[in-house]
C-alpha positions as CSV (number, residue, x, y, z in Angstrom):
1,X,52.5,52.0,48.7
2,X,56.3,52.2,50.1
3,X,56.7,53.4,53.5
4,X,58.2,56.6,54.4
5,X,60.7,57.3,54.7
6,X,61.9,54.9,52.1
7,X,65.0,54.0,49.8
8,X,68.7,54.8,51.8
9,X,66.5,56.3,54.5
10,X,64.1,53.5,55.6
11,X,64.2,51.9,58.9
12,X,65.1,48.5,60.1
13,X,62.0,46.4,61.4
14,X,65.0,45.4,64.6
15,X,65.3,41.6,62.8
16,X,67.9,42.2,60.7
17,X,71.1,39.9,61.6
18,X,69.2,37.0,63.0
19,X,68.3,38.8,66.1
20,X,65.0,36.6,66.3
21,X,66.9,34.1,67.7
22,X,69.0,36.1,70.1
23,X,67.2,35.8,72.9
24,X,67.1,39.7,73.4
25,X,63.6,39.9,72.7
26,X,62.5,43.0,74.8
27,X,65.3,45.0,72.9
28,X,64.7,43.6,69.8
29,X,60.7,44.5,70.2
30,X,61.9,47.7,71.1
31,X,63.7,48.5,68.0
32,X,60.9,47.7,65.6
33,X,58.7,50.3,67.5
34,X,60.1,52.7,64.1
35,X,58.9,50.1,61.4
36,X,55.6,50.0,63.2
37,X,55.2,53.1,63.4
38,X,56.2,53.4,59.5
39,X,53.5,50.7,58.7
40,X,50.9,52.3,61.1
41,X,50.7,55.2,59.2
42,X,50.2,53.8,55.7
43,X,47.1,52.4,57.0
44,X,48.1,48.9,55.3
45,X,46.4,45.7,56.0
46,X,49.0,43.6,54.4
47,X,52.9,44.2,53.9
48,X,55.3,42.4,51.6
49,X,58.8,42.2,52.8
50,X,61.5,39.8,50.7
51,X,63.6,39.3,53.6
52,X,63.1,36.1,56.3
53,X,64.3,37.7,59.3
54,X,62.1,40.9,58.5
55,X,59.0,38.3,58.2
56,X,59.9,36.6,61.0
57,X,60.4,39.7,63.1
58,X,57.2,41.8,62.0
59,X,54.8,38.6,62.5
60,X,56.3,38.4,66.5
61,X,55.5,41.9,67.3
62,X,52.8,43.2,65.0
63,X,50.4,42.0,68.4
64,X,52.7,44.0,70.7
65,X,52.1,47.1,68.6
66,X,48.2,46.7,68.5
67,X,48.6,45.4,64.9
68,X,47.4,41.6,65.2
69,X,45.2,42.0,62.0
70,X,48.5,42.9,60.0
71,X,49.3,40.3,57.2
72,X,52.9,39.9,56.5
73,X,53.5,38.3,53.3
74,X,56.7,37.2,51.9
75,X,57.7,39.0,48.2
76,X,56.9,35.1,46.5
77,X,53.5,34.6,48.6
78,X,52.3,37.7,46.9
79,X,53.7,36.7,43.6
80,X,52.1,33.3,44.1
81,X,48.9,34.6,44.9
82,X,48.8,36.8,41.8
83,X,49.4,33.4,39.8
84,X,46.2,31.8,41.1
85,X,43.4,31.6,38.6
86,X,39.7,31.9,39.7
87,X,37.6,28.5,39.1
């Protein structure tokens, strides 16, 4: 399921650039209240993102936004996991 809204509308998680590192971290928690909110709604127990800084972002305030049960999986974990044969 893709969040909505999605494609050239979707929203950034408040990661993007690096801004992990920045030491603004009660802005940057701020401006992933959006993706949250996206992801919220979808009712999703995992997400897949591709991108490191979304990852890193998501994982560092999924608690703040009452989502600490939220698995955030990078786009090769998944594909990884799909590779794994059953004993």
């Amino acid at each position: 399921m893709d969040l909505h809204p999605n494609g050239l509308y979707q929203t950034c998680c408040g990661g993007g650039g690096g801004a992990l590192t920045t030491g603004y971290n009660e802005e940057r928690t701020y401006y992933g209240r959006r993706k949250m909110e996206q992801i919220r709604a979808t009712g999703a127990g995992t997400l897949v993102v591709p991108c490191h800084s979304c990852h890193g972002q998501l994982n560092n305030i999924k608690t703040h936004y009452a989502m600490p049960d939220l698995k955030i999986k990078y786009l090769w974990e998944l594909v990884a996991d799909c590779l794994v044969l059953p004993e």
